[in-house]
C-alpha positions in Angstrom: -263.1 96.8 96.3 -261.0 94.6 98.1 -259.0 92.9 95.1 -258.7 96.4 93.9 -256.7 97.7 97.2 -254.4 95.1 97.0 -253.4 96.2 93.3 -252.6 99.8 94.4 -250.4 98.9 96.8 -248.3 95.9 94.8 -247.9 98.5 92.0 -247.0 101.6 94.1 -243.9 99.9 95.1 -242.5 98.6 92.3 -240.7 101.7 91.2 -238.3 102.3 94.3 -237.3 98.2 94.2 -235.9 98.5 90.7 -233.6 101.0 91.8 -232.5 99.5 94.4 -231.8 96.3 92.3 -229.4 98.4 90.3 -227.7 100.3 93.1 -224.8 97.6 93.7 -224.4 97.6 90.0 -223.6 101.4 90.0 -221.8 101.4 92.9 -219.0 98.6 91.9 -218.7 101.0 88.7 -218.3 103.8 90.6 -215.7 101.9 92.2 -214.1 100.6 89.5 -213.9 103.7 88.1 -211.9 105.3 90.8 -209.7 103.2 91.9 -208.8 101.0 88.6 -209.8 103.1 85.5 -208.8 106.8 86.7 -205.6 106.0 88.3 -204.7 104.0 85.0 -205.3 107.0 82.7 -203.6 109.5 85.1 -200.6 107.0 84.7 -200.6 107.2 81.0 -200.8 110.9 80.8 -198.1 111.2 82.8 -195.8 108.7 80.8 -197.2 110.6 77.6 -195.7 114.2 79.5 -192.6 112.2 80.1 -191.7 111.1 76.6 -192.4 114.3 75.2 -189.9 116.3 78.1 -187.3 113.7 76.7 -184.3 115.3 74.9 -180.7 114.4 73.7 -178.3 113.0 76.2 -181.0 111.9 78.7 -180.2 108.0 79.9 -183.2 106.0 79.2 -184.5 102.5 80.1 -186.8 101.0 77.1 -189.6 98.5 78.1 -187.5 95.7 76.9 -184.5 96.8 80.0 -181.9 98.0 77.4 -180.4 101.1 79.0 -178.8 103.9 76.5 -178.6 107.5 76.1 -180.5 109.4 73.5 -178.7 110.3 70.4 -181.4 111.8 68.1 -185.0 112.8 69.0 -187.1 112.5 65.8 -191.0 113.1 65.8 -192.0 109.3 66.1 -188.8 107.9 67.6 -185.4 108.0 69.5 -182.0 107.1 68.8 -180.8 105.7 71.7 -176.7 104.8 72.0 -176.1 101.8 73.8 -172.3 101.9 74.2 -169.7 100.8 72.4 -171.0 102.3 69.1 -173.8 100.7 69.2 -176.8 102.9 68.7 -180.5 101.9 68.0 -183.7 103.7 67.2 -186.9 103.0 69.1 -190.1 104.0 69.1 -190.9 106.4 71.3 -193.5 104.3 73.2 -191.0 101.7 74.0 -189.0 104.3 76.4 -190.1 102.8 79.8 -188.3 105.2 82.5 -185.5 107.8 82.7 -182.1 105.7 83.7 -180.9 108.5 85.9 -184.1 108.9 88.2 -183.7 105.4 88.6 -180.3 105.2 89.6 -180.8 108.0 92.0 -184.0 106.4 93.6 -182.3 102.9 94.0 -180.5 102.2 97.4 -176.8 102.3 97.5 -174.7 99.4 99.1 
């Protein structure tokens, strides 16, 4: 009777320790999720909005700092003129800000 007492109650509490073994586990995702993962894909679908608003004669910025003006919009790419004659085409992922937001948010001297 005695050894049979002490069984009930180790195996009665088993259930609510196993969830609390887990609950730092689900609470760094949780955290992860909201302040790494969520503010990353808000950031991307507002890029993808961007690129897609973009039309001819906007100035640009491409990821790799080459400043231009857009030429030609094509489906997959942009023409972008880079002065003096010079015009290239890039893909549209590869447009990394819109020149004259930046110029206007940048502090004048």
């Amino acid at each position: 009777m005695f050894t049979s007492t002490i069984l009930l109650q180790a195996g009665g509490s088993g259930g609510a320790g196993g969830i609390m073994g887990f609950l730092p586990m689900i609470l760094i995702i949780v955290v992860f999720y909201f302040f790494m993962i969520r503010p990353q894909m808000k950031k991307a679908k507002d890029h993808k909005k961007y690129i897609e608003e973009l039309k001819e004669n906007d100035r640009v910025v491409t990821s790799a700092g080459i400043h231009g003006r857009i030429v030609e919009v094509s489906e997959t790419t942009f023409l972008v003129d880079v002065g003096g004659g010079v015009k290239i085409r890039f893909d549209k992922s590869a447009i990394a800000l819109d020149a004259s937001k930046a110029q206007n948010a940048s502090p004048k001297a």
